[in-house]
C-alpha positions as CSV (number, residue, x, y, z in Angstrom):
1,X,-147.9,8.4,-62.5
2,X,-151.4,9.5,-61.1
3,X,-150.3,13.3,-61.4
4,X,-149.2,12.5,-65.2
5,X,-153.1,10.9,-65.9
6,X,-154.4,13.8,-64.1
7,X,-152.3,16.5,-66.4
8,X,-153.4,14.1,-69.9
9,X,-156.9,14.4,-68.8
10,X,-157.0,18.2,-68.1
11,X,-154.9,18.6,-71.6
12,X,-157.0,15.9,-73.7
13,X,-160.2,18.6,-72.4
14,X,-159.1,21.4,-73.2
15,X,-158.3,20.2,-76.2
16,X,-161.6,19.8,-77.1
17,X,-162.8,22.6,-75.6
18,X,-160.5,24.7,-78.2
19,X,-162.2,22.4,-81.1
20,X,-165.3,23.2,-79.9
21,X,-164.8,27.2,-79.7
22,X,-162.8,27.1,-82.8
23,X,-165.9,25.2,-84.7
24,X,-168.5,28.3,-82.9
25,X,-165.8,30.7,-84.4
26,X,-166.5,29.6,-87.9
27,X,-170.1,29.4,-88.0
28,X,-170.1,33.0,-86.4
29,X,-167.5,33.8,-88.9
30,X,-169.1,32.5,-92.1
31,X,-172.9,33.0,-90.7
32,X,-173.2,36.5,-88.7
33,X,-173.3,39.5,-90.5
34,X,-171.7,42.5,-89.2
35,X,-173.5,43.8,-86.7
36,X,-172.1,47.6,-87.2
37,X,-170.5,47.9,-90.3
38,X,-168.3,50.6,-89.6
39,X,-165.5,50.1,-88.2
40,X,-167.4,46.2,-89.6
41,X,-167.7,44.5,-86.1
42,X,-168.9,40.8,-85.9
43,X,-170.2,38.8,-83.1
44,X,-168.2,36.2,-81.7
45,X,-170.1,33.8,-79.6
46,X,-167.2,31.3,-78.9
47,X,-166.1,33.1,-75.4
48,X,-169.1,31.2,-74.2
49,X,-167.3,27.9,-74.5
50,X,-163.9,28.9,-73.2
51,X,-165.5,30.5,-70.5
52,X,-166.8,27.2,-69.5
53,X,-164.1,25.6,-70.2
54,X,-162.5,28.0,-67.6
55,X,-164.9,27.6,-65.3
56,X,-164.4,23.8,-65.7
57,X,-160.6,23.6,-65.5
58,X,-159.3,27.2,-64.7
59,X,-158.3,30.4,-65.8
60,X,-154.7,29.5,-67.0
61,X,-156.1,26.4,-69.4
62,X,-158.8,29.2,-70.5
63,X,-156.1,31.8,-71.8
64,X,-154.1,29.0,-73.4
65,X,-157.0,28.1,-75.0
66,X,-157.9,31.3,-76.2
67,X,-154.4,31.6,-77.3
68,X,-154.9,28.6,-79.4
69,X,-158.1,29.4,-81.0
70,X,-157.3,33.1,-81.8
71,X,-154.0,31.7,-83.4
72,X,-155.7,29.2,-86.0
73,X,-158.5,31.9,-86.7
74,X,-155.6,34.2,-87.5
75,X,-154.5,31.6,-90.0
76,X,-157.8,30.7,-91.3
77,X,-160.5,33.2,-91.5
78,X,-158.7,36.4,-90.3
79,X,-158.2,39.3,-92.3
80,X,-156.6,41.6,-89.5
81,X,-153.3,39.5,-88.6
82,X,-151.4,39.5,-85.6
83,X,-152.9,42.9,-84.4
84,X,-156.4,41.1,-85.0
85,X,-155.5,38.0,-83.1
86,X,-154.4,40.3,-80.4
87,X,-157.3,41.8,-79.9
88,X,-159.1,38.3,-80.0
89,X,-156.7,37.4,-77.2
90,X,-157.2,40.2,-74.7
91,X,-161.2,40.3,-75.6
92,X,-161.6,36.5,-74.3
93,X,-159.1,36.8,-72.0
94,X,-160.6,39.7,-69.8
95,X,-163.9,38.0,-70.0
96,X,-163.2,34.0,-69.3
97,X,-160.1,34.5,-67.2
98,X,-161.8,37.1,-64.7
99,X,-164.9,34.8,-64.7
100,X,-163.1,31.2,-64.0
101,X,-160.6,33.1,-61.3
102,X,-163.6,34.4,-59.4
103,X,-165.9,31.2,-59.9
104,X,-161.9,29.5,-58.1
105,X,-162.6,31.2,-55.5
106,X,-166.4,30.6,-55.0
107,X,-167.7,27.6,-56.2
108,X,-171.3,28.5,-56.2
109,X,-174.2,29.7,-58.2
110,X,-173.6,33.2,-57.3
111,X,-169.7,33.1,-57.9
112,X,-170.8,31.7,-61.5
113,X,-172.9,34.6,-61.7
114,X,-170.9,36.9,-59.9
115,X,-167.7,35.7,-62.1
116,X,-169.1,36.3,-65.6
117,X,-170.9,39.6,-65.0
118,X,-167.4,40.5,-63.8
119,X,-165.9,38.9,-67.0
120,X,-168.8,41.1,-68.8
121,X,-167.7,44.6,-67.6
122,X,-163.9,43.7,-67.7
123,X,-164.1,42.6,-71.7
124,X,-165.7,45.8,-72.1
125,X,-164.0,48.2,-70.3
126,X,-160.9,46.2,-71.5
127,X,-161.9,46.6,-75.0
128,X,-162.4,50.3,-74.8
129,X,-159.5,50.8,-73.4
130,X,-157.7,48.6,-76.4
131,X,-159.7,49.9,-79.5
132,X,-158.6,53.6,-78.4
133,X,-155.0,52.7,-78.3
134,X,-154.1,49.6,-81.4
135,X,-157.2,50.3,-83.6
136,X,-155.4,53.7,-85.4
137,X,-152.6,51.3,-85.4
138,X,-154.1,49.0,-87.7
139,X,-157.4,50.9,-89.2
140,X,-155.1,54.0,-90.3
141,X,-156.9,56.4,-88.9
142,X,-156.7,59.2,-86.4
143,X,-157.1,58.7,-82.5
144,X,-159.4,61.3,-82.4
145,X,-161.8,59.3,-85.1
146,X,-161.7,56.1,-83.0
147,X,-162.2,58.3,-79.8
148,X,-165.3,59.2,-80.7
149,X,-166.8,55.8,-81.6
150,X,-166.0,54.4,-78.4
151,X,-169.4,55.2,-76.6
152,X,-171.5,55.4,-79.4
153,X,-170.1,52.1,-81.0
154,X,-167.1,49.6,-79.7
155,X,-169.4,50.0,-75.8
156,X,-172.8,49.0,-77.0
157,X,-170.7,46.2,-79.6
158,X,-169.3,44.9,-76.4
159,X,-172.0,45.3,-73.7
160,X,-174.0,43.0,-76.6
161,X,-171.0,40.5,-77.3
162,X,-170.2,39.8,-73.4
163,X,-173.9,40.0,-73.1
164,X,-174.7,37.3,-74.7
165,X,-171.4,35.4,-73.9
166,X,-172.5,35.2,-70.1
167,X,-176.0,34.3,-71.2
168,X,-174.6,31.6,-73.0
169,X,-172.8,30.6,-70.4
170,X,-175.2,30.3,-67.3
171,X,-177.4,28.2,-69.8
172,X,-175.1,25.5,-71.5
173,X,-173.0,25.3,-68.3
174,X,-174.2,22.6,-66.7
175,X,-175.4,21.2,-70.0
176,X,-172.2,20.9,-71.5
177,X,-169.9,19.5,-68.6
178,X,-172.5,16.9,-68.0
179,X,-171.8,15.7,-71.5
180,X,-168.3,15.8,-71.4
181,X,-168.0,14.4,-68.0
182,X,-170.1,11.2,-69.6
183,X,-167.3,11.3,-72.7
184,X,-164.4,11.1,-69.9
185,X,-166.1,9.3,-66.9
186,X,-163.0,9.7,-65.0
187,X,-163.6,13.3,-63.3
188,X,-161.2,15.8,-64.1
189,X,-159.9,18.3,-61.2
190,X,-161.4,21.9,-62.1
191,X,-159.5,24.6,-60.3
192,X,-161.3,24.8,-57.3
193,X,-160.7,20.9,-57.1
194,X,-164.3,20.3,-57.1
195,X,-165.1,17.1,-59.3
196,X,-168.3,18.0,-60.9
197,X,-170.4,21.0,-61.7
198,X,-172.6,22.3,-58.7
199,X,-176.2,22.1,-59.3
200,X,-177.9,25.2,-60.9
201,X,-181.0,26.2,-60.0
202,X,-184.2,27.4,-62.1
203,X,-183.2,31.1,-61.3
204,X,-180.0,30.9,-63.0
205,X,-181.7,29.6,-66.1
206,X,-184.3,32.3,-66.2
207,X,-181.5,35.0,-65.6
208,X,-179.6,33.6,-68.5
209,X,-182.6,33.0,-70.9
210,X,-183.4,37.2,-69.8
211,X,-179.8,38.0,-70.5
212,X,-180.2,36.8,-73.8
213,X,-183.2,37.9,-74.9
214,X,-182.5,41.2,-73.6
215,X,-178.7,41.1,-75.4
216,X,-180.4,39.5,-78.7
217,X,-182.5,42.8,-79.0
218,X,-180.4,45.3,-78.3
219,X,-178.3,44.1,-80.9
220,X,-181.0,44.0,-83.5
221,X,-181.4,47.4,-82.0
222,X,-177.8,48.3,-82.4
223,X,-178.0,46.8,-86.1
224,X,-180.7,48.9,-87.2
225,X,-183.1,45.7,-87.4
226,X,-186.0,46.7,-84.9
């Protein structure tokens, strides 16, 4: 019976973790302009919840939540179908589910940190590596066209996205879990079967506040802003 609370709790979590990221999705949907407009390439800032979510309860709840999200933005606010919601998958997915496996394996500051600047390089390389192959898929245009936007645009577009992802993520970490902790006082197993979050220190905050200063202007940069 204990092991049936335990799974309610971790499902009843995530659950709101997915309402949460799908709520982010909108606003960036309906709010953010494209930031290259072509191929048009929006910001998505809800990786940043999922990836706490996965550092909260795992990587496994984290893909299923990104599975989840990317399905009822297909349905909503997606113009791009099933290829687009793929793409959505495997964008989070490299990012929060390389993150939360390494922050399973060491609980710490520097695993966080550690964790999502390995979640950063994986969504991009992972992206670049994706955009070459499905985009002429879906796009209708040659490989050799997308081929040569992949440095000059789909790397900067991602090194700015996961960017400001694990900026995000090192800042409303703690934050967030503290509140939802206080929402379900009963403590809910993360993967590492710690029962809270580990105390962050001031360095972490001012390495996330530089990470998204630094990722805010390059993608003002990026967008011809500044």
């Amino acid at each position: 019976m204990k092991e049936k609370k335990y799974g309610l709790r971790q499902i009843t979590t995530a659950a709101m973790f997915a309402a949460m990221a799908y709520v982010v999705a909108l606003i960036c949907h309906f709010v953010m302009p494209p930031l290259v407009e072509m191929p048009p390439l929006k910001l998505d800032l809800k990786d940043a919840v999922i990836a706490i979510a996965g550092m909260m309860l795992g990587p496994i709840p984290a893909a299923a939540i990104s599975l989840i999200v990317s399905l009822l933005e297909m349905l909503t606010i997606s113009s791009t179908g099933p290829i687009g919601m793929l793409m959505n998958v495997l964008s989070t997915c490299s990012f929060v589910c390389t993150a939360s496996f390494i922050y399973k394996k060491k609980r710490t500051k520097g695993g966080a940190v550690v964790g999502l600047a390995a979640g950063a390089a994986a969504m991009v390389l992972a992206m670049l590596l994706w955009n070459y192959i499905v985009t002429p898929f879906y796009q209708g245009v040659p490989r050799e066209a997308v081929a040569a936007l992949l440095l000059p645009v789909f790397l900067p577009f991602n090194a700015v996205k996961a960017g400001l992802n694990m900026a995000i993520t090192l800042l409303l970490y703690k934050p967030l879990v503290s509140v939802i902790r206080k929402i379900r006082p009963e403590p809910v197993s993360d993967a590492s079967g710690a029962a809270g979050p580990h105390k962050i220190s001031i360095g972490v905050y001012i390495l996330g506040g530089a990470l998204l200063v630094t990722s805010v202007l390059f993608a003002l940069a990026l967008a011809k802003v500044i």
